[in-house]
N, C-alpha and C positions, 0 to 999 in steps of 0.2 A: 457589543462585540464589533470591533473594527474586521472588516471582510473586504477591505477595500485592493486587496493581493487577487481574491478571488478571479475579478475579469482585468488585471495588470496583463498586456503580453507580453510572450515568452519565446526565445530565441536562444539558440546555443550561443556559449562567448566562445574564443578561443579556435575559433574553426575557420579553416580557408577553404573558400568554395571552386571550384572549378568555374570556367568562364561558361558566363550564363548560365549556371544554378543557383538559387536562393533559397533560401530555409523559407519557409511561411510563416509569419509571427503567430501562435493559437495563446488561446487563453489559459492564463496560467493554471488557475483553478488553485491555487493553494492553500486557499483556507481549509476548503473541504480535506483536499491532500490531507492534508495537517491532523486537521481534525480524528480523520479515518485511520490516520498513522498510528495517533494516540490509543484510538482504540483496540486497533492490532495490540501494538505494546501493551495494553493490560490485559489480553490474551495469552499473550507469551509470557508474560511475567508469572500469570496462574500458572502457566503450565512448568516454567522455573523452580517453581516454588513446590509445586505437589510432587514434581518426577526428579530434582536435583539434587535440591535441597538437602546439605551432606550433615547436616543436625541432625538431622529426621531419619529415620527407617522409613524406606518406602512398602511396601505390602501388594503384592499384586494387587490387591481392591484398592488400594488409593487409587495406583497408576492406572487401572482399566476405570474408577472412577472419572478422572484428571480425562482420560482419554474419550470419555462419551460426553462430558461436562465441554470441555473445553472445544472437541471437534465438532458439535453443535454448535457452539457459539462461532467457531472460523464460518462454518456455514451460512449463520445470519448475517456474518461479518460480512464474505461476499454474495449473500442475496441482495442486502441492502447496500452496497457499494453502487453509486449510480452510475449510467452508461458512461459519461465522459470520463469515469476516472476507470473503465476496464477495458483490460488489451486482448484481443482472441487472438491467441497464438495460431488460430489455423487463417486468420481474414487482419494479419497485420495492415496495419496503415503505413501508405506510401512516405509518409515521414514520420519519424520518431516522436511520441507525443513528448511533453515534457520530463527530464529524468526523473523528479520526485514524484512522477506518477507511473511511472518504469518501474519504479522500485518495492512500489505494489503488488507488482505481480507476483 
């Protein structure tokens, strides 16, 4: 597996800073991003598929199934999300981490 994105650094494009502020270049971390992304996505896809799914009758026991099945797995999803890719909404960081791990949240 090429991870070589993981420590690339990372800076907004597109943005004019005021005199003398600069962004801090951090590591982008994007493999892991990525990776964690994927697995959200096959979270949400179950859960698509068991509560959407307009082929299907859904049955209150599917959906309170779908609902303990899947909000356990969000669970492990972010117990095991590592420190650099989570954001505490009450102990923000003085600069924005990178978007694709904003998006995390």
């Amino acid at each position: 597996m090429d991870d070589s994105a993981e420590s690339e650094l990372w800076t907004p494009h597109g943005l004019t800073y005021p005199e003398g502020v600069q962004y801090p270049p951090m590591q982008a971390h994007s493999t892991s991003c990525f990776m964690r992304m994927c697995q959200l996505s096959v979270i949400f896809n179950k859960i698509l598929v068991s509560m959407y799914d307009p082929l299907q009758q859904q049955t209150d026991e599917i959906i309170q199934s779908c609902l303990d099945t899947e909000g356990e797995a969000l669970r492990r999803w972010w117990d095991d999300l590592p420190e650099f890719l989570r954001i505490d909404p009450h102990q923000l960081p003085v600069f924005s981490p990178p978007s694709h791990i904003v998006v995390l949240k």
